[in-house]
Backbone as CSV, one residue per row, in Angstrom:
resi,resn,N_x,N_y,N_z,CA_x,CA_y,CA_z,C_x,C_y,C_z
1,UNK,15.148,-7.411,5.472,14.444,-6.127,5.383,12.959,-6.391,5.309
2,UNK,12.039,-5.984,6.192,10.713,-6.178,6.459,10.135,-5.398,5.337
3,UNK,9.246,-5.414,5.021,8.049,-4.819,3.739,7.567,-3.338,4.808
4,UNK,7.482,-2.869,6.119,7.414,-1.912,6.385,8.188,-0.699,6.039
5,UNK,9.405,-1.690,6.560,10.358,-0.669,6.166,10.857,-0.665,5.196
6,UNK,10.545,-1.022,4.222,11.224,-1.105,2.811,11.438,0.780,2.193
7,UNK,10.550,1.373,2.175,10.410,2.652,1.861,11.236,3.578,2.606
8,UNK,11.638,3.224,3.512,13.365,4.038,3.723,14.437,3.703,3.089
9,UNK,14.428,2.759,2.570,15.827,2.538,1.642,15.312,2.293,0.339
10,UNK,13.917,2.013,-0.305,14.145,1.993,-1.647,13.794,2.874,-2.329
11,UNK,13.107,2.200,-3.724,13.420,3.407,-4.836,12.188,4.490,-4.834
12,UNK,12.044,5.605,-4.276,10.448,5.835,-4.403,10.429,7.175,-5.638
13,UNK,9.446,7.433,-6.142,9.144,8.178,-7.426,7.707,8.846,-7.086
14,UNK,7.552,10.076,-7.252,6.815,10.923,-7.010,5.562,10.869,-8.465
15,UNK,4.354,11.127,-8.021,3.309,11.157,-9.017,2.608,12.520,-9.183
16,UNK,2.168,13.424,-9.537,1.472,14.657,-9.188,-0.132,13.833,-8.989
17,UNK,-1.059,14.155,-8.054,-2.444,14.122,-8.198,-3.294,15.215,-7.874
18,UNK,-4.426,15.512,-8.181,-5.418,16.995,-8.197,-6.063,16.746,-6.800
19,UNK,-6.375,18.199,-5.931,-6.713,17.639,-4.527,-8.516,17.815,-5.463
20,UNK,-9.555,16.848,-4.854,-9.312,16.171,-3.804,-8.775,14.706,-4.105
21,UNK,-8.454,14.481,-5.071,-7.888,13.229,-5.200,-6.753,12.741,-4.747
22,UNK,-5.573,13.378,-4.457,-4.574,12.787,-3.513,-4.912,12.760,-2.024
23,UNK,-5.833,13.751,-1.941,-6.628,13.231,-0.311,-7.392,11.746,-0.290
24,UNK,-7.885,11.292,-1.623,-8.978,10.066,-1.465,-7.582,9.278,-1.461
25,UNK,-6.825,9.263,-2.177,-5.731,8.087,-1.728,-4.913,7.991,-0.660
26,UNK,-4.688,9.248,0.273,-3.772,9.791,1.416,-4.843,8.520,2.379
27,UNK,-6.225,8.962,2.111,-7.349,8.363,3.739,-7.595,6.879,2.595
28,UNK,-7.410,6.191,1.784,-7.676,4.629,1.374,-8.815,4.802,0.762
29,UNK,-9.514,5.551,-0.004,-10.937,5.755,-0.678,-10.374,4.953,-1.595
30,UNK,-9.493,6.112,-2.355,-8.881,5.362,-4.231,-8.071,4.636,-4.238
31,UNK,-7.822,3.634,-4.562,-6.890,2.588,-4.733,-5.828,2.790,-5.564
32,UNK,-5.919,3.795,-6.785,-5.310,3.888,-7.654,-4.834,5.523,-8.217
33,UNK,-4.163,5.235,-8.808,-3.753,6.944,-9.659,-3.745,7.020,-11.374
34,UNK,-4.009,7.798,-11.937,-4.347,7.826,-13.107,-3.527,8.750,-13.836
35,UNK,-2.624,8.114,-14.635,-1.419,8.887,-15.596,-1.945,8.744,-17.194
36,UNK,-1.249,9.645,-18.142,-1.693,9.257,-19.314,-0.742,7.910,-20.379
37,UNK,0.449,7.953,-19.719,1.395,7.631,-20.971,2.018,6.155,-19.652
38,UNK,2.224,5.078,-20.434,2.648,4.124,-19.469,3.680,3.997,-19.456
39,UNK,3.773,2.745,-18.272,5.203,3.082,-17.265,5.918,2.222,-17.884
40,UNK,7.406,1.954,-17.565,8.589,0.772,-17.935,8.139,-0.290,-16.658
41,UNK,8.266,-1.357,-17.497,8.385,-2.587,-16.698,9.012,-2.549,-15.179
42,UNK,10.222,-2.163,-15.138,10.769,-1.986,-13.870,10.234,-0.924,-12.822
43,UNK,9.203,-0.007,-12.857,9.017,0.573,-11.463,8.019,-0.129,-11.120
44,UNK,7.537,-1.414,-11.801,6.764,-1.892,-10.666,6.530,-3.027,-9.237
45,UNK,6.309,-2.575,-7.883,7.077,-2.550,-6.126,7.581,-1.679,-6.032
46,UNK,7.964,-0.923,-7.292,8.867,0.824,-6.615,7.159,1.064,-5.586
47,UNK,8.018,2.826,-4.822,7.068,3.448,-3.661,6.909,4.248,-4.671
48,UNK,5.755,5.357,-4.586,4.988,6.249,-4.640,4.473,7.042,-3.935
49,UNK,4.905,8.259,-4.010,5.200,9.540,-3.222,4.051,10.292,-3.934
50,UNK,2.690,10.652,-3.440,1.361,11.119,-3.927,1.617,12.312,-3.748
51,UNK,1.555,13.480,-4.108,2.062,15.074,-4.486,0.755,15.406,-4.824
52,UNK,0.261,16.246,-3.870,-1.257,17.072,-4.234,-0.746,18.479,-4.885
53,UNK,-0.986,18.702,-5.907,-1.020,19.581,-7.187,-1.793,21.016,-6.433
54,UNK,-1.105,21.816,-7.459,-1.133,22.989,-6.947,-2.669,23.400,-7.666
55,UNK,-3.785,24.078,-5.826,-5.116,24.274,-6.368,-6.414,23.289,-6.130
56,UNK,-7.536,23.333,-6.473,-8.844,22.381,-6.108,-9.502,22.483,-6.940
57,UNK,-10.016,21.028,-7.950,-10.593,20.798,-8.617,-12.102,20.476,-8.443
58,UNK,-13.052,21.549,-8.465,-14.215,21.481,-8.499,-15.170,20.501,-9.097
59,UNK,-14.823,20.472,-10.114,-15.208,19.421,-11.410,-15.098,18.291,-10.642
60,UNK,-14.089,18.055,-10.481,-13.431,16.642,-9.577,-14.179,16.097,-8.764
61,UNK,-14.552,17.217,-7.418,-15.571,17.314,-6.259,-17.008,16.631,-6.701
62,UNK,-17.475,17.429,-7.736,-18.636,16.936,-8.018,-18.805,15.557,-8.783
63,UNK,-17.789,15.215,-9.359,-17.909,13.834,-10.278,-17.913,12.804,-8.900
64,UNK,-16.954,13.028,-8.024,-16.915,12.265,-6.394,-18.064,12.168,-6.209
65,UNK,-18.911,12.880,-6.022,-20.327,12.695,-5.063,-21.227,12.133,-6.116
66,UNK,-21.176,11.555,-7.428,-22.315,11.588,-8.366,-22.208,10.255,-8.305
67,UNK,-23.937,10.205,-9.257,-23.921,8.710,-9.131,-22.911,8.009,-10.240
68,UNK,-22.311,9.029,-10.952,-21.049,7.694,-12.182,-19.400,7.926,-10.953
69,UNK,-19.546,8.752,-10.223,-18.242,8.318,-9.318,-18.609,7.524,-8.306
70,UNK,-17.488,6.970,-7.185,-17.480,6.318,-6.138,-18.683,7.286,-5.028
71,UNK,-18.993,8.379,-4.646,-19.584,8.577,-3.748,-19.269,9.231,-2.395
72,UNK,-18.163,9.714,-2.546,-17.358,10.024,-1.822,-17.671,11.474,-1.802
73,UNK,-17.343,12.597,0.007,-17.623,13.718,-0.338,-16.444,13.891,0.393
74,UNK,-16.098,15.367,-0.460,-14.475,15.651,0.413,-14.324,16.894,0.868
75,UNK,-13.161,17.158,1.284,-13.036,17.861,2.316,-13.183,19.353,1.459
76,UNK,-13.501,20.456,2.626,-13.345,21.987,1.772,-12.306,22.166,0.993
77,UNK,-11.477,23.222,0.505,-10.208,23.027,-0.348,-9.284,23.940,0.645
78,UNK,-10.109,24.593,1.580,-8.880,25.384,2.868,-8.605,23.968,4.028
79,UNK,-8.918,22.990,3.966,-8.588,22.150,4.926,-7.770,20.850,4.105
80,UNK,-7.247,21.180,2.731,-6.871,19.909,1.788,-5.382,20.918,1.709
81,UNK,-4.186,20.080,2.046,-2.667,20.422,1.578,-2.779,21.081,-0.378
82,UNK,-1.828,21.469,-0.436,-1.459,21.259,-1.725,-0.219,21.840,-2.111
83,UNK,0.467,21.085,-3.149,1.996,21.867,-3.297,2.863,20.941,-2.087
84,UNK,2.305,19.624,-1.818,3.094,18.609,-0.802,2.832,17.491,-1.281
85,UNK,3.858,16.587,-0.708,3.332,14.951,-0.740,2.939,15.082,0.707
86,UNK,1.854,13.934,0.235,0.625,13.413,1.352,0.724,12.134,1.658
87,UNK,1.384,11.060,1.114,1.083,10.039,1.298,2.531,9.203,0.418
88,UNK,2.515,7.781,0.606,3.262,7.008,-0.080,2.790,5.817,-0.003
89,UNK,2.803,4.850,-0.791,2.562,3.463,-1.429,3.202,2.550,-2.309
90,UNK,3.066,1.332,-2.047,3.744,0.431,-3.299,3.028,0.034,-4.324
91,UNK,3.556,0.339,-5.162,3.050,0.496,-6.643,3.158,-1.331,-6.877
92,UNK,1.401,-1.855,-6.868,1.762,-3.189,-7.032,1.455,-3.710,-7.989
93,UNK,0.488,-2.695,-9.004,0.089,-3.227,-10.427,-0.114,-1.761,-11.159
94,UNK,-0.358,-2.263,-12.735,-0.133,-1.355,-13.505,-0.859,-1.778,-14.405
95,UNK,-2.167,-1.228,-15.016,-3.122,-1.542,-15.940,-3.412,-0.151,-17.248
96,UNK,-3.933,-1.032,-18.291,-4.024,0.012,-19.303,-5.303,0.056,-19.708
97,UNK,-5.904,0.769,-19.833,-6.993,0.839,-20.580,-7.534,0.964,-22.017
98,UNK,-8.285,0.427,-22.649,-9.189,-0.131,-22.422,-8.880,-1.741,-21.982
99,UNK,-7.488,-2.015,-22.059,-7.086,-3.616,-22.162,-7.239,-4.325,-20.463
100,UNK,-7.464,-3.362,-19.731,-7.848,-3.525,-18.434,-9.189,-3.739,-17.970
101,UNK,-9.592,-4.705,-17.739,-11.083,-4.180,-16.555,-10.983,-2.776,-16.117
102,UNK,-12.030,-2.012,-15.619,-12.607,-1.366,-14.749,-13.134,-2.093,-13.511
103,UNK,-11.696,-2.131,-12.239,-12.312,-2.864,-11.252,-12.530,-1.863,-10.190
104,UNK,-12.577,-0.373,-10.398,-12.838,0.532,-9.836,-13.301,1.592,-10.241
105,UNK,-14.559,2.268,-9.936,-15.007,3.890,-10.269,-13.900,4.448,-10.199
106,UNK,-13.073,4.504,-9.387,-11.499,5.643,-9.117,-10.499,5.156,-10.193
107,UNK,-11.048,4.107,-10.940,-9.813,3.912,-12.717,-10.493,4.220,-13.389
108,UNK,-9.661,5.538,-14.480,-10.634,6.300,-15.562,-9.297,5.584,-16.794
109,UNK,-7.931,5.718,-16.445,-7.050,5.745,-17.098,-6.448,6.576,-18.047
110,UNK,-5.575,6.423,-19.094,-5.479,5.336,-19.937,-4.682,4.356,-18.779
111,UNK,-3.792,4.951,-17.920,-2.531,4.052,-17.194,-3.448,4.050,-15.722
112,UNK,-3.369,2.783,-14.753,-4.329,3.232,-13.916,-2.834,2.621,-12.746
113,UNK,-2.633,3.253,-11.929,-1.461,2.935,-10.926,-1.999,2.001,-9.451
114,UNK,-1.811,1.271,-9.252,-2.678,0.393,-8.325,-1.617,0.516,-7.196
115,UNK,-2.284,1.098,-5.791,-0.996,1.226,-4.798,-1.707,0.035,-4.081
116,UNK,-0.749,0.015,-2.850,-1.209,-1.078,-1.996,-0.361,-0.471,-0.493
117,UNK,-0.679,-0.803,0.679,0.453,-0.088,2.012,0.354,0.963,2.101
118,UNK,-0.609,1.647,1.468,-0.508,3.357,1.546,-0.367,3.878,2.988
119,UNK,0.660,4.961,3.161,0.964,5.500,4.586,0.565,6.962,4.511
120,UNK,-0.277,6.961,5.384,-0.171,8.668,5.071,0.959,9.511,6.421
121,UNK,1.397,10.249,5.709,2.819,11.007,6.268,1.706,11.787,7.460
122,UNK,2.903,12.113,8.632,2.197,12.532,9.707,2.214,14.303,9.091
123,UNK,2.551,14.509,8.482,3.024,15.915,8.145,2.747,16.278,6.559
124,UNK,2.237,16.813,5.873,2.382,17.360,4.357,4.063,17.776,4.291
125,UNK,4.577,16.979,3.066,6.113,17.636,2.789,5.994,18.419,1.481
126,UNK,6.852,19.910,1.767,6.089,20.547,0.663,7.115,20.033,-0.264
127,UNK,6.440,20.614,-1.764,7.189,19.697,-3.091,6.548,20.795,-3.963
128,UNK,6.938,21.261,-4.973,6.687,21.544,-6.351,6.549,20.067,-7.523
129,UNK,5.061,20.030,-7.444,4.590,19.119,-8.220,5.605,19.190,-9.838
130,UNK,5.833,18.223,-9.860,6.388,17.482,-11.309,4.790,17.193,-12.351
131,UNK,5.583,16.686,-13.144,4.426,16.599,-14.521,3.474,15.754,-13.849
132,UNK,2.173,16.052,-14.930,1.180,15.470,-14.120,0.724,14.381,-14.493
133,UNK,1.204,13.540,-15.458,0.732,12.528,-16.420,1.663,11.363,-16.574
134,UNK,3.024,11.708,-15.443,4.234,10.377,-15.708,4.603,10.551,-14.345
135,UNK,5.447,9.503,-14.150,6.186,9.634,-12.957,7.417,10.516,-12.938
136,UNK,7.887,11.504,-11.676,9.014,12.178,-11.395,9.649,11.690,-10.556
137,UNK,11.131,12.081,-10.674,12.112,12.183,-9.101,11.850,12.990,-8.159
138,UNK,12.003,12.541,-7.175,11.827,13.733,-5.999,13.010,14.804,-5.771
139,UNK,13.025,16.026,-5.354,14.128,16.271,-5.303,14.944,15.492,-3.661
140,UNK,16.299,15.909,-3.476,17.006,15.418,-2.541,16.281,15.907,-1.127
141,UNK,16.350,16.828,-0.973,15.753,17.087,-0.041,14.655,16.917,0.932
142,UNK,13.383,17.104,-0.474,12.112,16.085,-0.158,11.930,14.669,0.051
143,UNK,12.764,13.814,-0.826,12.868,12.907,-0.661,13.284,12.334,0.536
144,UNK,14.301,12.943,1.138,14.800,12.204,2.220,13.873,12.956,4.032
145,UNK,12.299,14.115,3.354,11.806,14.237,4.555,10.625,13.699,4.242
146,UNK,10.850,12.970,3.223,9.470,11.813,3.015,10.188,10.938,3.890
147,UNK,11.040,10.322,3.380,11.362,8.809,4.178,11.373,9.358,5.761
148,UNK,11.875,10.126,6.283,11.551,10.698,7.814,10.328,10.458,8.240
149,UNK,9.507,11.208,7.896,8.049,11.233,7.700,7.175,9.260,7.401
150,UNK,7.826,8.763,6.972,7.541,7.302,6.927,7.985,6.624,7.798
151,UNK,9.287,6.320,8.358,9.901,5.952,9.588,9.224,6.371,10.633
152,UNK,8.920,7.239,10.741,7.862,7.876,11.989,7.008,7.381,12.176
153,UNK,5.479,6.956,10.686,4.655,6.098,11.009,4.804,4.968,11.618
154,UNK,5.952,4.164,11.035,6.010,2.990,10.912,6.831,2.613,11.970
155,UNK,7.716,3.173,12.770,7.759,3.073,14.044,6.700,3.050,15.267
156,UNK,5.891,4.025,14.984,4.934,4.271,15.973,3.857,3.001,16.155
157,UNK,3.861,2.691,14.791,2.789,1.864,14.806,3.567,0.160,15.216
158,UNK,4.878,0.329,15.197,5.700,-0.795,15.632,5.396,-0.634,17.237
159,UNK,5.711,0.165,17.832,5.991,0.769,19.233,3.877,0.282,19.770
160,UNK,3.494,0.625,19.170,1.771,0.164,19.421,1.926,-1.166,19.775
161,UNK,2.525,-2.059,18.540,2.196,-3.509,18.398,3.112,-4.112,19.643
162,UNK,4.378,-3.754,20.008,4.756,-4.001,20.787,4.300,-3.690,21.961
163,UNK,3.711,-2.944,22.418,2.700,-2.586,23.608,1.149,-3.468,24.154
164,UNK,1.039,-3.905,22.605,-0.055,-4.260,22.449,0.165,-5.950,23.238
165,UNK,1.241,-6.358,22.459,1.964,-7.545,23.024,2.584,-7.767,24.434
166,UNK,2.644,-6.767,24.786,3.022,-6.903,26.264,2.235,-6.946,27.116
167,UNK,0.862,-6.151,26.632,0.140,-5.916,27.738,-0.921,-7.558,27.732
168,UNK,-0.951,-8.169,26.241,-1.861,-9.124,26.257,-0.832,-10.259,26.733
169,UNK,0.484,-10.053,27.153,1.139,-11.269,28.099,1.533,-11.396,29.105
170,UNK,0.952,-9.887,29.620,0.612,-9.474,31.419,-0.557,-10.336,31.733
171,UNK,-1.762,-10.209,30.767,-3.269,-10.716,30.631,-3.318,-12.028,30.344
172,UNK,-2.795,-12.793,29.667,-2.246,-14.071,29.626,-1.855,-14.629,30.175
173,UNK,-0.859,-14.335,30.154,0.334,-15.438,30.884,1.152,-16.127,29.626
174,UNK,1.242,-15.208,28.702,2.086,-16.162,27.944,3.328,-14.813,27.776
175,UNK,4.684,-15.451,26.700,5.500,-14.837,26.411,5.162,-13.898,25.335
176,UNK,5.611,-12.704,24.553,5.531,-12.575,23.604,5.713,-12.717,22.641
177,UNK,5.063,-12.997,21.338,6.078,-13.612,20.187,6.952,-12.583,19.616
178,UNK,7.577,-13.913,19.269,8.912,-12.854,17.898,8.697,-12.781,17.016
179,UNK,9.581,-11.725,15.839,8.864,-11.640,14.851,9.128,-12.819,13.970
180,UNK,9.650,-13.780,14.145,9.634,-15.465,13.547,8.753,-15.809,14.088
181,UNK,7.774,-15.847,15.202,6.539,-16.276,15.432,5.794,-16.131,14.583
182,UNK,5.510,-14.978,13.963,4.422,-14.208,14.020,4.398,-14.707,12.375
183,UNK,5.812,-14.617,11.557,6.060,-14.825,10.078,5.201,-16.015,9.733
184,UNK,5.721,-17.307,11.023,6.405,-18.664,10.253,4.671,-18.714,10.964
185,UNK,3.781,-19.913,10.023,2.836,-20.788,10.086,2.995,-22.313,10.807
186,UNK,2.828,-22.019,11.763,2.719,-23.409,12.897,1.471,-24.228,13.212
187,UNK,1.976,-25.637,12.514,1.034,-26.823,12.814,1.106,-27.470,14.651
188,UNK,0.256,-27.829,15.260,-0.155,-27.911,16.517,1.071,-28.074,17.155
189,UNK,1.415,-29.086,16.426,2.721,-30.129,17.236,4.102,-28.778,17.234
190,UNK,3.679,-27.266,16.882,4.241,-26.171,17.109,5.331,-26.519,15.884
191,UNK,5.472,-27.453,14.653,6.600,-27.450,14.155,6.142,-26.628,13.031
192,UNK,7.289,-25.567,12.535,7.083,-25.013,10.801,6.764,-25.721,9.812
193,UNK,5.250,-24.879,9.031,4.568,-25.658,8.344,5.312,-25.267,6.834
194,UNK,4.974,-26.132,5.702,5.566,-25.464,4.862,4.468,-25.388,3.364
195,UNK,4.615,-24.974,2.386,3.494,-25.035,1.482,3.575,-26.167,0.228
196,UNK,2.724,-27.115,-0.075,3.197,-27.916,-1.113,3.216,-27.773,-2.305
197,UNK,4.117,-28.053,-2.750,4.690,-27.649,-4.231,3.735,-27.509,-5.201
198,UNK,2.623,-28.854,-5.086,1.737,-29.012,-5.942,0.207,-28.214,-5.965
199,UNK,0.147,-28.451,-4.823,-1.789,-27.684,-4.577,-1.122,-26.251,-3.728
200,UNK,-0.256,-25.873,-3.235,0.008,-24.618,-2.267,-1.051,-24.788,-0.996
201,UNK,-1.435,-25.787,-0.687,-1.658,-25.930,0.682,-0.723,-26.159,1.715
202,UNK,-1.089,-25.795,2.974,-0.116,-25.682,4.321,0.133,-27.383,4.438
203,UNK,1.371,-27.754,4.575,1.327,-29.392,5.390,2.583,-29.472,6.206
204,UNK,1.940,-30.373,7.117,3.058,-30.384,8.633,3.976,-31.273,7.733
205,UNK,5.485,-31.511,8.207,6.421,-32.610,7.664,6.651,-33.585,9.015
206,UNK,6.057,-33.575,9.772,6.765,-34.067,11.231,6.247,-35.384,11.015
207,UNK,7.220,-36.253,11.514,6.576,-37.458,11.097,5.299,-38.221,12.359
208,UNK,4.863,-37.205,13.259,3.741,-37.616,14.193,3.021,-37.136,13.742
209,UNK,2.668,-36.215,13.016,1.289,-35.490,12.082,0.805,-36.134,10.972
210,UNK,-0.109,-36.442,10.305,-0.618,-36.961,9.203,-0.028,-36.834,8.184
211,UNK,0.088,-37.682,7.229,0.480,-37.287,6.456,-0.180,-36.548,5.264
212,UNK,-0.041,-35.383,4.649,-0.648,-34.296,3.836,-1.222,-34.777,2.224
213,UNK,-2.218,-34.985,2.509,-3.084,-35.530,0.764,-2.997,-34.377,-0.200
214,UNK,-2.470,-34.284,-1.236,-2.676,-32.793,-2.350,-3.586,-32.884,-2.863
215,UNK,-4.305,-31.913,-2.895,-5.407,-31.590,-3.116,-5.928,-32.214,-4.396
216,UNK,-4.758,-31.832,-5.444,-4.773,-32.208,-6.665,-4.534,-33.734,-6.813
217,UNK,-3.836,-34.447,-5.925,-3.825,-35.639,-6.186,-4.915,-36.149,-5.717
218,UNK,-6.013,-35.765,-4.670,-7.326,-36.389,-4.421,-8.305,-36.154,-5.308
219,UNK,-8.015,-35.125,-6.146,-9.634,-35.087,-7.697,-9.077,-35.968,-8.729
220,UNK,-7.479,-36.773,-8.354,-7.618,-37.805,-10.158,-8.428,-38.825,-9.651
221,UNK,-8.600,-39.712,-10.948,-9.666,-40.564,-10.938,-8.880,-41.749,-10.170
């Protein structure tokens, strides 16, 4: 199961956010989402289903454009969804505040939700926002025209790459790769490279290639 498609079959959990802020995370401004009460150990790699809250926060708008926010100016509030999910992401870290850095104007906290892969859905799916300060379930319904709505991106943008590949091996002259090409890290002699145990550098094993010095074993005395 590829990391694209992971979000059609796994676990995803809905967040409420205030527009314009589920718009700054829908287009990649904010990195993060801001709850009050923290999460259990286990939803984190769960997806995240961004739910723009019912209404437009003015206050919000203006803290965006100032000099203590990021800088950002957003959209009118008749051209911003709301009362839908907008977007989805993998939830790849989870910080608390104050015990956290501030590695972003867009983390106020106390809980700061760090996505990563964010997709924005070709479509707003409407939703009745859940609480606004924890994570919710989606209902059945929504849920399963989110994952629609994700398959769609993530096809399309498959269907690109594959196009993309064909046309640069019309222009070439070469084959296209597979997706084991593309995974696996190849040393000249074309054999799979692998990573060493000790320093995590790349080294060929073939016995016509050099043999691989660790990094760590070249700084002892």
């Amino acid at each position: 199961m590829s990391a694209c498609d992971t979000p059609t079959r796994a676990r995803i959990l809905g967040v409420t956010a205030p527009q314009p802020w589920a718009w700054s995370v829908q287009v990649r401004n904010a990195p993060v989402l801001n709850v009050q009460h923290p999460l259990a150990a286990d939803v984190l790699g769960s997806y995240i289903a961004v739910c723009a809250a019912e209404g437009y926060e003015e206050g919000l708008v203006s803290w965006m454009v100032s000099g203590a926010g990021p800088g950002v100016r957003a959209p009118r509030p008749e051209d911003l969804p709301t009362c839908a999910v907008v977007a989805v992401g993998r939830l790849g870290a989870v910080s608390l505040w104050p015990d956290a850095e501030r590695e972003s104007r867009w983390y106020v906290g106390p809980a700061g939700l760090w996505l990563e892969d964010v997709v924005c859905l070709p479509d707003p799916v409407a939703c009745q926002p859940g609480p606004a300060d924890t994570l919710w379930e989606l209902p059945a319904l929504t849920l399963a025209q989110v994952r629609l709505g994700f398959a769609a991106v993530t096809q399309a943008r498959d269907a690109r790459w594959q196009a993309y590949e064909l046309l640069a091996a019309r222009s070439g002259g070469r084959e296209p790769e597979s997706l084991k090409d593309r995974v696996l890290r190849k040393c000249t002699c074309r054999r799979a490279m692998t990573k060493c145990p000790s320093c995590r550098a790349w080294r060929c094993t073939a016995p016509t290639c050099p043999p691989h010095t660790c990094g760590q074993e070249a700084r002892l005395p």
